[in-house]
C-alpha positions as CSV (number, residue, x, y, z in Angstrom):
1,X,261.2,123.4,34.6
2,X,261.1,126.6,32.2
3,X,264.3,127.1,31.0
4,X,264.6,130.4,28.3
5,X,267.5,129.3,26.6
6,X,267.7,127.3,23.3
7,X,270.5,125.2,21.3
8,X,271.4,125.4,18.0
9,X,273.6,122.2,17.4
10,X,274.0,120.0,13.8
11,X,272.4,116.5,13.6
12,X,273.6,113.7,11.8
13,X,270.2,111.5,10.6
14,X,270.8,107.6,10.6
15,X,270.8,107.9,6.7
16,X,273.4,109.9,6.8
17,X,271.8,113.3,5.9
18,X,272.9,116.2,8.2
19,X,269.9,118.8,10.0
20,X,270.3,121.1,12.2
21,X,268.3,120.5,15.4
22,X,267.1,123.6,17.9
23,X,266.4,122.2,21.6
24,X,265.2,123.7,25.1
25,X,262.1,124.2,27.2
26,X,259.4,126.9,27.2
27,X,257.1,127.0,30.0
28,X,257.9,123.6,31.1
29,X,257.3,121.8,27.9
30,X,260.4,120.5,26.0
31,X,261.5,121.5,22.4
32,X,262.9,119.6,19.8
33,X,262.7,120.7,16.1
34,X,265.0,119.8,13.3
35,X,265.7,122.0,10.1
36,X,267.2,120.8,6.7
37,X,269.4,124.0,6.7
38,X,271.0,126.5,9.3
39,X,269.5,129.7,8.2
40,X,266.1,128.2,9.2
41,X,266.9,126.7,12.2
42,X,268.6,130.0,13.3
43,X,265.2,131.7,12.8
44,X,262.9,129.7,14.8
45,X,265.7,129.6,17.5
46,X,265.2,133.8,17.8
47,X,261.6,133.1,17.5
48,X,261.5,130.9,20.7
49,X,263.5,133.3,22.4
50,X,261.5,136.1,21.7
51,X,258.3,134.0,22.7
52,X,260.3,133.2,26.1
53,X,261.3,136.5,26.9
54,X,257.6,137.8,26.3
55,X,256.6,135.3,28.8
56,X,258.9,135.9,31.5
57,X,257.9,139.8,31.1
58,X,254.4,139.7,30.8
59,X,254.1,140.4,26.8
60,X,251.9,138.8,24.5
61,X,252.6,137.7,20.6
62,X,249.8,138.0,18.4
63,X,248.5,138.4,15.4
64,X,247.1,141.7,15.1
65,X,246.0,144.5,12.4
66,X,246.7,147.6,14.2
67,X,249.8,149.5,13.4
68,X,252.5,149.5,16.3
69,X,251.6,153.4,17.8
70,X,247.7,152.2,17.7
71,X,249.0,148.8,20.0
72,X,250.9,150.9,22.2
73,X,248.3,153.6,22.5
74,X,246.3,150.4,23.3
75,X,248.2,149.4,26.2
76,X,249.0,152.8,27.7
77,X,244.8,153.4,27.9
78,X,244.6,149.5,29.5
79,X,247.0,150.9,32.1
80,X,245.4,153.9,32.8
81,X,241.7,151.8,33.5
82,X,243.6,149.2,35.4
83,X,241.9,148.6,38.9
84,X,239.1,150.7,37.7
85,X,235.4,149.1,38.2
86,X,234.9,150.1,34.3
87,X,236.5,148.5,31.2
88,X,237.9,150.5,28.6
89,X,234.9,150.1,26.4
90,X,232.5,152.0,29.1
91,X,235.1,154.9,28.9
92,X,235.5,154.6,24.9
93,X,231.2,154.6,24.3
94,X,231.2,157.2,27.1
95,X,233.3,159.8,25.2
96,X,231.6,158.9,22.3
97,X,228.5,159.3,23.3
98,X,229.0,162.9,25.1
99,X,232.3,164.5,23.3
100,X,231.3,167.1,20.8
101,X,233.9,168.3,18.7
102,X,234.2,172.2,18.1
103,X,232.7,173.5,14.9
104,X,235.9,175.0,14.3
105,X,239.3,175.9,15.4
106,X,239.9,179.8,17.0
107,X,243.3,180.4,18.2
108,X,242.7,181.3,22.2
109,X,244.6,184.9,21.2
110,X,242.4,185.4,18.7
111,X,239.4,184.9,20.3
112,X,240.1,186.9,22.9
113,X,240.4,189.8,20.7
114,X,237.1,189.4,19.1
115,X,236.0,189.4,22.6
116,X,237.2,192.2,23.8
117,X,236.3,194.3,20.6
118,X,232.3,193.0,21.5
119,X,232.6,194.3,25.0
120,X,234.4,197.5,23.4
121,X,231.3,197.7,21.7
122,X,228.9,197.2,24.9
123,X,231.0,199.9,26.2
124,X,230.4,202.2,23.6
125,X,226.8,201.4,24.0
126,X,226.6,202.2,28.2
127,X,225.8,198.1,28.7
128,X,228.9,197.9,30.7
129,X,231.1,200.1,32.7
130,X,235.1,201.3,32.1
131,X,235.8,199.6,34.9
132,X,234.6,196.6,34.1
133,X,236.3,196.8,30.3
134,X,239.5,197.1,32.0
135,X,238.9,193.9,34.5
136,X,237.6,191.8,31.5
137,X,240.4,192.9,29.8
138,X,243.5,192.7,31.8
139,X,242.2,189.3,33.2
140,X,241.8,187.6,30.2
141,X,245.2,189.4,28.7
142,X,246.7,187.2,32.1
143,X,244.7,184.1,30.7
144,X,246.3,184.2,26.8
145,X,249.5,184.7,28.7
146,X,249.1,181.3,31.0
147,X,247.7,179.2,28.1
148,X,249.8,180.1,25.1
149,X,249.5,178.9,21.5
150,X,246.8,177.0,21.8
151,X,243.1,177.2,20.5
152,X,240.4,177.8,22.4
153,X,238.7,173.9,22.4
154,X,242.4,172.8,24.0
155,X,241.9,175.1,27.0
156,X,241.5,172.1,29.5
157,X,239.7,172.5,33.2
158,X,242.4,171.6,34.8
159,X,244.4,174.3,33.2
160,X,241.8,176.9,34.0
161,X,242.0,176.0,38.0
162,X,246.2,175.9,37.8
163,X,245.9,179.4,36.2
164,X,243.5,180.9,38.6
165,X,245.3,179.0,42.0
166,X,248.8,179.9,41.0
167,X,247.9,183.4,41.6
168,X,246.7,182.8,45.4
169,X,243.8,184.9,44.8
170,X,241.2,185.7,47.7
171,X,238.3,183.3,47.4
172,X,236.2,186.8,46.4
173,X,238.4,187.6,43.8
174,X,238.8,183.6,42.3
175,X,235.0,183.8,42.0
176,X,234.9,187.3,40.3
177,X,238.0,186.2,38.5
178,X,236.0,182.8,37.3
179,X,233.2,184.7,36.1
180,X,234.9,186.6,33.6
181,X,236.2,183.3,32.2
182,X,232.7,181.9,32.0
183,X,231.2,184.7,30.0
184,X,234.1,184.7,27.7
185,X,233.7,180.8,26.8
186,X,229.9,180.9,27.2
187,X,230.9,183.7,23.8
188,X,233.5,181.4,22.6
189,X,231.0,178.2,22.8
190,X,227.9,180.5,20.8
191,X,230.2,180.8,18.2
192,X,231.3,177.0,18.0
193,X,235.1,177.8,19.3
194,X,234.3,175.1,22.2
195,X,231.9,172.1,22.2
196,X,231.4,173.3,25.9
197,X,231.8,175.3,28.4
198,X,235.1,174.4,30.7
199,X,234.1,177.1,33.6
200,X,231.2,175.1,34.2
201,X,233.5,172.2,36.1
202,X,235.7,175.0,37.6
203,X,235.0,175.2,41.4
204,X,232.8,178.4,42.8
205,X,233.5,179.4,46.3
206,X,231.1,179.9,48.8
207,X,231.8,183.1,51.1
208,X,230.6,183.3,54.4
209,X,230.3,187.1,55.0
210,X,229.9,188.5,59.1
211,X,227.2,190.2,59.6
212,X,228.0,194.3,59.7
213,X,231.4,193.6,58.1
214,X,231.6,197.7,56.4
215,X,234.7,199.6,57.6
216,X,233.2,203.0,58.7
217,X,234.1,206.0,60.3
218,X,232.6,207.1,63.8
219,X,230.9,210.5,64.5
220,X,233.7,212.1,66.4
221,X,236.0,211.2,63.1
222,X,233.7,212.2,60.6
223,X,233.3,215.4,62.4
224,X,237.2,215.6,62.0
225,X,236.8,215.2,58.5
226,X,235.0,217.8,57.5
227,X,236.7,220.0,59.7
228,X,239.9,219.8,58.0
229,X,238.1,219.8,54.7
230,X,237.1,223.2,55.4
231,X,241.2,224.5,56.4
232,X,242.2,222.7,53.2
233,X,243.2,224.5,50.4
234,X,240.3,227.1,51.0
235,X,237.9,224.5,51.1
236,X,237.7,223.6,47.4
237,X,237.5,219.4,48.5
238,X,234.1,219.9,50.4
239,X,232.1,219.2,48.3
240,X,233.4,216.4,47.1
241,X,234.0,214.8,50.9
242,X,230.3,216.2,51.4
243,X,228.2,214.1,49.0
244,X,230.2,211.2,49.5
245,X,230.2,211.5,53.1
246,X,226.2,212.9,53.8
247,X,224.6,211.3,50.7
248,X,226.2,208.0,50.3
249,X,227.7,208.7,46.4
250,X,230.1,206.5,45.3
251,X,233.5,208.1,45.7
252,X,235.5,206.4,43.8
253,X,238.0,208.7,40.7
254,X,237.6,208.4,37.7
255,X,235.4,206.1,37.2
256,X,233.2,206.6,40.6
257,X,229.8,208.1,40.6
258,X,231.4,211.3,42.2
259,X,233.1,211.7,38.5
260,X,230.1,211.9,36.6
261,X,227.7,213.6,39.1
262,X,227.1,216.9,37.6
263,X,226.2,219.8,39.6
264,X,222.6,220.2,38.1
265,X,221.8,216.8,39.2
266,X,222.2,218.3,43.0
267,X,219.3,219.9,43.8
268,X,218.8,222.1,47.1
269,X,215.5,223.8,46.8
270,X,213.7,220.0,45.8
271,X,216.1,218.7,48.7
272,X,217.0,215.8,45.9
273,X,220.4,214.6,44.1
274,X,219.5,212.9,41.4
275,X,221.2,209.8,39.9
276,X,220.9,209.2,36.2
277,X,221.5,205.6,35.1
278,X,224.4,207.1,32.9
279,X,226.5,207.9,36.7
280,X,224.8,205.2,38.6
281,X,227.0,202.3,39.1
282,X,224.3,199.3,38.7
283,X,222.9,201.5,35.4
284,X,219.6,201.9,37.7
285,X,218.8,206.1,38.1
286,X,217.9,207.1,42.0
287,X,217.2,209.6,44.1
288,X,219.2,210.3,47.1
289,X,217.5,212.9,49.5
290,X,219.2,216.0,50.6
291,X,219.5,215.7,54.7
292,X,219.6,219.2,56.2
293,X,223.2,218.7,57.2
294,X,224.2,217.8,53.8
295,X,222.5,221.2,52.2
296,X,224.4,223.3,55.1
297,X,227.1,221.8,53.7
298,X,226.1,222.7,49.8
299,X,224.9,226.2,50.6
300,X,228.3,227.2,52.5
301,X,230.2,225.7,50.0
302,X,228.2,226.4,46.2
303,X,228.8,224.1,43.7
304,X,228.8,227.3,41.1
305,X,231.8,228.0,42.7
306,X,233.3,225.3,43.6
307,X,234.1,222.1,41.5
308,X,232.9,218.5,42.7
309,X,236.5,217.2,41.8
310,X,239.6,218.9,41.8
311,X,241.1,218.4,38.2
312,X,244.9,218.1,38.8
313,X,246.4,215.2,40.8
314,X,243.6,214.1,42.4
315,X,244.9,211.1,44.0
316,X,248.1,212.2,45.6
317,X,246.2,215.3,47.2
318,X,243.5,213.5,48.2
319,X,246.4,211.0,50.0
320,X,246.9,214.0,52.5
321,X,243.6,213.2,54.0
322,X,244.7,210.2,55.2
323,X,247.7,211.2,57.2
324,X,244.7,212.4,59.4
325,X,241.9,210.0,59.0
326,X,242.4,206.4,57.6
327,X,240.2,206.8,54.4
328,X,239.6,202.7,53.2
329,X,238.1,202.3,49.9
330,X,234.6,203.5,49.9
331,X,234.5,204.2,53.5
332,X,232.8,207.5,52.9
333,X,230.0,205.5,51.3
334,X,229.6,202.6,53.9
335,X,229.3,205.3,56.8
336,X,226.6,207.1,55.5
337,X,224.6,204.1,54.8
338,X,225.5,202.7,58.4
339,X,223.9,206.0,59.8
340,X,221.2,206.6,57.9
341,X,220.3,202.7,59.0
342,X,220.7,203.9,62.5
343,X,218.7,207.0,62.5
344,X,215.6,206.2,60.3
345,X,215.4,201.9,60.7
346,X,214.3,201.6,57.4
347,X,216.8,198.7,55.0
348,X,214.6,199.5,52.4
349,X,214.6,203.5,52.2
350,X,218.4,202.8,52.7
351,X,218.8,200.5,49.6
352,X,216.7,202.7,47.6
353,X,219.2,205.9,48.4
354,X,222.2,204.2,48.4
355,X,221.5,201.7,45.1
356,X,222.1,198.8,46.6
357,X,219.8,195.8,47.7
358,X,218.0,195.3,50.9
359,X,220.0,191.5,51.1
360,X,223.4,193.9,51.4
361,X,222.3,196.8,53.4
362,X,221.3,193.5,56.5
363,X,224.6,191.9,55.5
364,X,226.7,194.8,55.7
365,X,224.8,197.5,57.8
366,X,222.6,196.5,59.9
367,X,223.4,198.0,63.6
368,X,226.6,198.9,62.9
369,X,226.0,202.7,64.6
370,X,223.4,203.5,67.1
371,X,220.7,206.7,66.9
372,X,222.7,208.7,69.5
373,X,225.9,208.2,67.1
374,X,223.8,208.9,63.9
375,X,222.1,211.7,65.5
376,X,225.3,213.5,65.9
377,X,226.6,212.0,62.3
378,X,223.8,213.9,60.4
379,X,224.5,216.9,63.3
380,X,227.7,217.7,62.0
381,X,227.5,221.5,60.3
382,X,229.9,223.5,58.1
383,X,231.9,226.6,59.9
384,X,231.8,228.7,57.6
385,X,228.3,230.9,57.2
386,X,226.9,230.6,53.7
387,X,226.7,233.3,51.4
388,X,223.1,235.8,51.6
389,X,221.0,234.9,48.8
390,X,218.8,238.9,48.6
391,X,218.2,239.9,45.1
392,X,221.5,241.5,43.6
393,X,223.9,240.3,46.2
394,X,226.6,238.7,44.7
395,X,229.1,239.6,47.0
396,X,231.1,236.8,48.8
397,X,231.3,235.9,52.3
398,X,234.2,237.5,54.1
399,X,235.9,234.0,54.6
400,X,235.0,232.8,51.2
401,X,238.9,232.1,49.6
402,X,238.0,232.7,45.8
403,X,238.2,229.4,43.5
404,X,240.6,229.0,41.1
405,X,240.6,225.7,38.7
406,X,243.4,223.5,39.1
């Protein structure tokens, strides 16, 4: 029997004095107490009630010296171990024994500031590229967005993974995107911001890449190319679609290799273009050889005469190309390294022209075109008949349409 209800009821003694008498049962066991006055019997009635309701709902009275927000913060940290192999205490010595606090709190806006202004700084100093200022930059603007008002040490793992899966990236671009998140906490964690680095338990992706993935253009198309090049506004984009095309120079505007190649760097009697670690792309200088082609190309179509870039909207004019030839990002690039694979079977030469390491030029390149194809890619000559070069001659071929900057 375990009855939770108690009686209060007024007792006459055989002497004649009255108590007051509280009776019932807890837990089977039967209760019987009597009090000289009602007030005190009242009170240990509420007291055996309370006791019987904590049995019947699985609560405990006791004695204790914690405060009540330290007993609940107890038993909401009991819950969360329940069924787990570990008692609390393992997880309690573990956290103690590993958890560093930060040296000091940086707000996360902050931080990304001082950031910034360092790679601002490594800019400045030709350590890093513009292209790579803007990334760091506009991703991390993205990240103080996501993760709001907080300090850098309470940027948590799992809100570095929500932030960079919400976006449904490509696995290439989570990983790129993850790595500009670990250099900026590896900064934030020299400086004692973070008492570690979160990025380090953010998943890195794995890419499987197919073998002789480039996009590329084919002979025949090429030859298209450059035929148009020459019909197009008298020819000024030659050169540009030339060295890109024939000598593998990264095309992209304005931040591209094309945009900081000068013309004294191309030079036709040494048969050499040479790469300064200021235009290169990796910061490594180069030397890409001339192919015969290529100076055909140069010699019709000066660069004294003619600009490598046309100055005035480059982009939209340079969008007319592909209403005849779909021109992909870097495709220029990828087809002269595919042919020059082709022709002279040599990874190595290839990497060394194009910048690039023998491990991409076999992921990317390899047999992509054959020798016949390359063969004709390097075959493909300029129309128009360069200009004489006899002392004092400084007269123009007749089909020459005279440059004027744009």
């Amino acid at each position: 029997m375990n009855h939770t209800e108690f009686i209060l009821s007024r007792f006459e003694n055989r002497n004649g004095v009255i108590s007051w008498r509280v009776g019932g049962f807890l837990h089977g066991i039967r209760i019987r107490k009597n009090f000289k006055t009602r007030e005190e019997a009242a009170a240990e009635k509420a007291t055996l009630e309370i006791k019987a309701l904590h049995a019947s709902s699985g609560l405990r009275s006791i004695a204790t010296a914690l405060k009540e927000e330290q007993v609940r913060e107890a038993e909401a940290l009991f819950q969360r171990v329940e069924g787990k192999s570990r008692p609390l205490s393992f997880y309690v010595d573990f956290a103690l024994a590993n958890f560093r606090e930060p040296e000091r709190q940086k707000p996360l806006a902050d931080a990304i500031s001082d950031y910034v202004a360092a790679k601002e700084h490594e800019f400045s100093q030709k350590q890093i590229s513009l292209p790579q200022l803007r990334r760091i930059k506009s991703d991390l603007k993205r990240l103080g967005e996501h993760v709001s008002g907080k300090s850098v040490a309470e940027v948590s793992v799992s809100a570095l993974i929500a932030y960079l899966e919400q976006r449904r990236l490509s696995l290439k671009t989570f990983n790129n995107q993850r790595g500009v998140l670990g250099t900026f906490f590896k900064y934030a964690f020299h400086r004692g911001w973070v008492a570690e680095n979160p990025v380090v338990k953010v998943p890195h992706y794995r890419i499987r890449h197919r073998l002789g993935a480039a996009r590329t253009l084919n002979a025949v198309q090429a030859a298209k190319l450059m035929e148009y090049c020459e019909t197009f506004e008298g020819g000024r984009w030659v050169p540009y679609f030339a060295l890109c095309l024939f000598a593998g120079i990264r095309p992209s505007v304005p931040d591209g290799e094309i945009a900081r190649l000068k013309p004294e760097d191309v030079c036709l009697d040494a048969g050499i273009i040479h790469i300064p670690a200021e235009v290169s792309k990796v910061r490594e200088p180069r030397k890409v050889t001339i192919q015969p082609n290529l100076a055909a190309w140069l010699r019709a179509y000066p660069l004294d005469e003619i600009p490598i870039l046309v100055g005035v909207n480059f982009h939209r004019r340079r969008q007319r190309f592909n209403n005849r030839i779909p021109l992909t990002h870097d495709v220029l690039r990828h087809t002269f390294i595919s042919m020059f694979v082709a022709k002279f079977r040599s990874m190595g030469e290839a990497a060394l022209q194009a910048g690039n390491s023998e491990g991409i030029i076999r992921k990317h390149y390899l047999d992509l075109k054959s020798p016949a194809e390359a063969e004709q890619f390097f075959s493909i000559m300029p129309k128009r008949i360069p200009a004489k070069t006899e002392p004092g001659n400084d007269v123009a071929p007749p089909d020459l349409v005279p440059f004027v900057a744009a």
